[in-house]
C-alpha positions in Angstrom: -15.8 27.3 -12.2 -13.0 29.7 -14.0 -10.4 31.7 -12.4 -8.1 34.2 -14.5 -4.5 34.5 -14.0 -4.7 37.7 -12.1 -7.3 36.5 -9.7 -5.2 33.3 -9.0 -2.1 35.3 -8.2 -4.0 37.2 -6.3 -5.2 34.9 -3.7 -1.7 33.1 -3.2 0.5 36.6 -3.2 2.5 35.0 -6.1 4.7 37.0 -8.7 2.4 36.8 -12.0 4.1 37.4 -15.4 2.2 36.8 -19.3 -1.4 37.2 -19.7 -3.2 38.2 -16.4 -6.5 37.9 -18.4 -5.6 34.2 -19.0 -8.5 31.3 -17.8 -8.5 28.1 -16.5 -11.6 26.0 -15.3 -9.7 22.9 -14.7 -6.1 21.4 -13.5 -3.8 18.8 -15.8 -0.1 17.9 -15.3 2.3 19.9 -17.1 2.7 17.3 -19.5 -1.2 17.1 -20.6 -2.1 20.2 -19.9 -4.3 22.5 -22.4 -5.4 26.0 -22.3 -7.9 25.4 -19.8 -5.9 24.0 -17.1 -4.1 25.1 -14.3 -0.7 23.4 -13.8 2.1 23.7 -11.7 6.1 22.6 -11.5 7.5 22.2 -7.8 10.9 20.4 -9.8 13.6 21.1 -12.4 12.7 18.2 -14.6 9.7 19.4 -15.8 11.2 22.7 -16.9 11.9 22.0 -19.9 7.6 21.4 -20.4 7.7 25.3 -20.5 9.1 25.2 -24.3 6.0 23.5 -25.1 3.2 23.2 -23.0 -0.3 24.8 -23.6 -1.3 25.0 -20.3 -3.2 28.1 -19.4 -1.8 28.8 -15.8 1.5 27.6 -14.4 2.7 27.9 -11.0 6.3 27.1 -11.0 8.3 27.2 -7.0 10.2 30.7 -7.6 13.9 29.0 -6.6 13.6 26.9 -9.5 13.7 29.6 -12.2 14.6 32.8 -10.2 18.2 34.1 -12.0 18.0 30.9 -14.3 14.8 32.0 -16.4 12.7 35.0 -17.3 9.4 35.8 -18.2 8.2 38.4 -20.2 5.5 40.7 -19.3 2.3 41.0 -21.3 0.9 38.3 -22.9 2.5 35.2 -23.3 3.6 33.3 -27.1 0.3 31.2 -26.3 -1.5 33.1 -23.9 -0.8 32.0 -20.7 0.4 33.1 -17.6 2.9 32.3 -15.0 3.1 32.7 -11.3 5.7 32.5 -9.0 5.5 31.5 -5.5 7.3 30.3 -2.8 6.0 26.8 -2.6 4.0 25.5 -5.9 2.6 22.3 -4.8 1.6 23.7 -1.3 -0.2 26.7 -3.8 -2.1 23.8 -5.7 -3.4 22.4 -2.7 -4.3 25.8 -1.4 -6.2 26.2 -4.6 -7.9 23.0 -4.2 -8.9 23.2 -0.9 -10.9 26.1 -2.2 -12.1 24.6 -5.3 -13.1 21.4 -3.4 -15.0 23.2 -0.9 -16.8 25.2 -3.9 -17.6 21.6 -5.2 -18.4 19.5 -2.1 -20.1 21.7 0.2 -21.1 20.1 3.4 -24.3 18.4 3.9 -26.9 19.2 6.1 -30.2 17.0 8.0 -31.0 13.5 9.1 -31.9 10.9 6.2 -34.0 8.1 6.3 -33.9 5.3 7.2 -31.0 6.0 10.0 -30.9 5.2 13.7 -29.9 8.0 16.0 -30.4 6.8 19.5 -32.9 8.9 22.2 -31.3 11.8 24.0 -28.3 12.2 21.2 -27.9 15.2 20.5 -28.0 16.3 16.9 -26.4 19.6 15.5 -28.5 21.6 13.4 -25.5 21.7 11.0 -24.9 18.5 11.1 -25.1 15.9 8.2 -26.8 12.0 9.3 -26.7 9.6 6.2 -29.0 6.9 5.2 -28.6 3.6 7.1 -26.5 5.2 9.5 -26.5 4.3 13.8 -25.4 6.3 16.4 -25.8 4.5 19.8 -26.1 5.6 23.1 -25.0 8.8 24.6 -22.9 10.0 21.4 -22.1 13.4 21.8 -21.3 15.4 18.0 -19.5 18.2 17.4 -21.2 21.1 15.1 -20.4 20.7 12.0 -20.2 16.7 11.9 -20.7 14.4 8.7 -21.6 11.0 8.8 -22.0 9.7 5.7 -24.4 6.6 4.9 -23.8 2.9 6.7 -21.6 4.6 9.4 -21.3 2.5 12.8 -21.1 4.6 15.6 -21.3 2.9 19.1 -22.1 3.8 22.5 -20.4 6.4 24.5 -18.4 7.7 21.6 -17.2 11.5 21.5 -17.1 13.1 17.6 -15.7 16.7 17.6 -16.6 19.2 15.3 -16.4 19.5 12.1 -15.2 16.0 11.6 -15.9 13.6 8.7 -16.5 9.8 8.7 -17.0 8.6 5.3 -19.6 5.8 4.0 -18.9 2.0 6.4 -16.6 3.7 9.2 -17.2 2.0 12.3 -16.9 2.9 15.5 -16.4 0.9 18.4 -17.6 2.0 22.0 -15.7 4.5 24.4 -13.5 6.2 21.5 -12.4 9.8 21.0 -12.3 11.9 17.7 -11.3 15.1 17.7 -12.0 18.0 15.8 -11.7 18.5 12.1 -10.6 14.8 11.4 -11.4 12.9 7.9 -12.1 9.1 8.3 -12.1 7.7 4.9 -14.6 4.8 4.1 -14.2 1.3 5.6 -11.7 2.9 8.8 -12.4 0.9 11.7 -11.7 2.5 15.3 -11.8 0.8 18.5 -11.6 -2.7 17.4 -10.1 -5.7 19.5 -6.3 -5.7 20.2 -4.6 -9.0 19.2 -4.4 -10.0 22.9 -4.8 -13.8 23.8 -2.6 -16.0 26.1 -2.3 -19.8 26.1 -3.6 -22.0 29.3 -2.0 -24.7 30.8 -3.5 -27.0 27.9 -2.3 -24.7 25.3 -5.4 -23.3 24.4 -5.2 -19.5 23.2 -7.3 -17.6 25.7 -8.9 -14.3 24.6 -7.4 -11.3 26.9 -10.7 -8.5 27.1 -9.9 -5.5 25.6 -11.6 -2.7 27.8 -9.5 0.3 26.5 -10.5 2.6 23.9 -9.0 4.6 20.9 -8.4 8.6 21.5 -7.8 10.3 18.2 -6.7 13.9 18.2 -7.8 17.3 15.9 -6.8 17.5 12.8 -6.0 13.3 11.9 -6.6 12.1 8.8 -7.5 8.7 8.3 -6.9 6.5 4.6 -9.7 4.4 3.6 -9.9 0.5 5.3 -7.3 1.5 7.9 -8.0 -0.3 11.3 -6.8 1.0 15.0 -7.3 -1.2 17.7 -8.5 -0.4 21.0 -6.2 -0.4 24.5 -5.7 -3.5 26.4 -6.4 -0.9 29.2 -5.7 2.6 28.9 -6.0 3.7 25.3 -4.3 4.0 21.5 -4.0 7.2 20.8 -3.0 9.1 17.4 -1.6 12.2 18.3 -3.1 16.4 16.3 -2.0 16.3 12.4 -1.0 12.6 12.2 -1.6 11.7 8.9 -2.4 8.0 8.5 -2.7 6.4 4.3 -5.0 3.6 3.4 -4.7 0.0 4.6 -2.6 1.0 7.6 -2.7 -1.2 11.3 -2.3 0.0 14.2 -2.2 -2.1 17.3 -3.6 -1.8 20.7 -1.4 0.8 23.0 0.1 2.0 20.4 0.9 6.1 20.8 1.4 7.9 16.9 3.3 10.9 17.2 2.3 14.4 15.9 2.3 15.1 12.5 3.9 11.8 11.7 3.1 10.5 8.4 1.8 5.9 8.0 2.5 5.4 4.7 0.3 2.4 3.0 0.0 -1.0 4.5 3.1 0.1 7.6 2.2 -2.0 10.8 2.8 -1.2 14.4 2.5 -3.9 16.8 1.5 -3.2 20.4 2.1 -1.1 23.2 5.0 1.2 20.7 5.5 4.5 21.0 5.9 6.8 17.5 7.8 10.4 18.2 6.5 13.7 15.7 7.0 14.3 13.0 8.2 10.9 11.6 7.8 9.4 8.4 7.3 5.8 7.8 6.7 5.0 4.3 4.9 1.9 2.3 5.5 -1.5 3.8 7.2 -0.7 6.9 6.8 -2.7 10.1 7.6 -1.9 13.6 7.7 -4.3 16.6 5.9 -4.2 19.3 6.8 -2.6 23.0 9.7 -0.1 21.3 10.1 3.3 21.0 11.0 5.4 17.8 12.7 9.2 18.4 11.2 12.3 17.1 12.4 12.9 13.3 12.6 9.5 12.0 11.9 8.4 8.2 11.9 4.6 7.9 12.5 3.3 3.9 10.1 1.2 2.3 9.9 -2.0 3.7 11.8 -1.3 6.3 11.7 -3.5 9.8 12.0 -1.6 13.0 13.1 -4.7 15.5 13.7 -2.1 18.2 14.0 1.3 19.9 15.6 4.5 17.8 17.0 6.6 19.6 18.3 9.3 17.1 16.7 11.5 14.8 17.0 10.6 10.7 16.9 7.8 7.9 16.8 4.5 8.2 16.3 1.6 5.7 16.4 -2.0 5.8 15.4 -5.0 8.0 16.2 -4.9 10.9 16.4 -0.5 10.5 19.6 0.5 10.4 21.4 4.2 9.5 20.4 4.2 5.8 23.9 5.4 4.6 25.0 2.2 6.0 22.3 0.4 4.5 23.5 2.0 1.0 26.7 1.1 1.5 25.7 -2.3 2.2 23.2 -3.2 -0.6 26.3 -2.3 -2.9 28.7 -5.0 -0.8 25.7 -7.8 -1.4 25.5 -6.7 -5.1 29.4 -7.4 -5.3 29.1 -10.6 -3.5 26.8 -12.1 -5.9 28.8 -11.7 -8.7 31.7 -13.1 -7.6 
C-alpha cells in the first residue's frame, strides 16, 4: 500500500510542509528510515535526525519545533515532506490501525476439524479456527475471532467483536466483553491459589466456584493468566491494558484504564484504582487497596494499601522522591 504526503495529512488534520506529492509504502525509525518510509519524532533527541535523514514522511509532535524550527514550503532538499500534529506517536498508531486493518482483515466461517457444541450459536460474521472447542451454551458476540486451538468452556459469554488468539483458554462461567484482544497462550478462569492446611498439616484444596468478568475494550498480552473468584468474581475493569506474562490472582478487581506492565503480580482479593500504571516486575500483596492515579517503579513491592494518587518506587512502595533521595544515602554508605 502507498500513501502520499498530502493524503496522510489529510486524514490526521496535521500542518504538512515540503513535498505533498512525496510516498511512502512502509514505516522505519527516524534513524533507518529511507525514502519509502513513514517516520515520525514525538521527542527532542531525535531532532537533530532531520539534518540527515531520508525518510520520505515525518510526523514530528508540533510543540517540539513550533517557534524553534521551520519548514519551507514546496519540495523538500530530498523530497520529503513533514507534518505537524498535535500528538505524533498517537498519529502513527492512528495510521496503523488503518494500515493493519487494510492488512489483517477479519476472518470469516467455521474450519475443520473444530468442535462447536449443539445449540451455540454461531455469527455469520464470525471467524472459528481449526482445532478449536466451544462448549456448552457459549453465547458470541457478532463479529468474534477465535483463532485455531482456542479452549472455550461451558457457559462462557464472548462479546462482539472480540479476538482470542491461537491456545487461549477459557475456563467455565467467564465474561468477555466487547472488542477485547486476548493474545495467544492467555488463560482466563483458572484456579485461584486457595488451599488451607488440616489438622495434620496437609494443604487442603479450597474449590474455586467464582468466575473471571472482563470488560469492553481489555487487552490481554500473550501467556498472561487470571484466576477465577474464590466466590464472586475477578474482574478487569473497560480499557485495562494488561502486557504479556502478567498474574492476576483470584478476587482481584483491575481498575479502568490501568496499565500491568510485564511479569507485575497481584495477589488475591486486591483492589487496583483507574488509571494506574504499574510497570515491569512489580508485585502487590494480597487483600490491599491501591488509589486511583498510581504509577509503581519497576520492581517495585506494594506491601500495603495507597491511599494517594502519584509515584512510587521501591520495596516496600514508598513516595518515589523519597526513594530517590534514599538510593543516593545507600550509594554514600557504601563508600564509606
Amino acid at each position: 500500500m502507498e500513501f502520499s504526503a498530502q493524503q496522510i495529512a489529510a486524514v490526521l488534520g496535521g500542518a504538512l510542509y515540503g513535498n505533498a506529492n512525496a510516498k511512502v509504502s512502509d514505516v522505519a525509525p527516524i534513524e533507518q528510515a529511507q525514502a519509502q518510509h513513514l517516520t515520525f519524532i514525538t521527542d527532542e533527541k531525535y531532532l537533530p535526525y532531520l539534518e540527515k535523514t531520508k525518510a520520505g514522511v515525518i510526523l514530528i509532535t508540533r510543540s517540539l519545533v513550533e517557534g524553534k524550527i521551520g519548514f519551507p514550503e514546496g519540495e523538500g532538499k530530498a523530497g520529503g515532506a513533514v507534518i505537524l500534529v498535535e500528538n505524533a506517536r498517537g498519529a502513527m498508531g492512528q495510521l496503523l490501525q488503518m494500515v493493519s486493518k487494510a492488512m489483517f482483515p477479519a476472518k470469516r466461517g467455521i474450519e475443520q476439524p473444530s468442535f462447536v457444541s449443539e445449540g451455540v450459536a454461531v455469527p455469520e460474521d464470525a471467524y472459528i479456527g481449526a482445532f478449536a472447542y466451544i462448549g456448552k451454551n457459549v453465547r458470541l458476540g457478532a463479529g468474534v475471532q477465535i483463532y485455531p486451538n482456542v479452549y472455550i468452556s461451558d457457559n462462557v459469554t464472548i462479546g462482539e467483536g472480540t479476538i482470542l488468539y491461537a491456545g487461549v483458554k477459557v475456563y467455565a462461567n467467564c465474561q468477555i466483553g466487547k472488542q477485547c484482544i486476548l493474545h495467544a497462550g492467555v488463560v482466563v478462569g483458572s484456579d485461584g491459589f486457595g488451599f488451607e492446611p488440616d489438622a495434620q498439616g496437609v494443604n487442603q484444596k479450597i474449590p474455586q466456584i467464582g468466575n473471571v468478568i472482563i470488560e469492553d475494550d481489555v487487552e490481554i498480552g500473550a501467556n498472561t493468566t487470571i484466576d477465577r473468584a474464590m466466590m464472586g468474581s475477578t474482574i478487569v475493569r473497560k480499557n485495562a491494558k494488561i502486557d504479556n506474562l502478567v498474574q492476576i490472582a483470584h478476587n482481584v478487581e483491575v481498575g479502568e484504564s490501568t496499565f500491568l506492565c510485564a511479569q507485575v503480580g497481584i495477589a488475591g482479593s486486591t483492589k487496583v484504582g483507574k488509571h494506574c500504571i504499574l510497570t515491569g516486575q512489580v508485585g502487590a500483596a494480597g487483600h490491599i487497596e491501591i488509589a486511583d492515579n498510581c504509577i509503581f517503579g519497576a520492581q517495585s513491592g506494594i506491601a500495603g494499601s495507597i491511599r494517594k494518587p502519584g509515584m512510587y518506587m521501591g520495596s516496600p512502595a514508598i513516595d518515589a522522591g523519597i526513594w530517590r533521595r534514599a538510593v543516593i544515602l545507600f550509594k554514600q554508605s557504601g563508600q564509606r
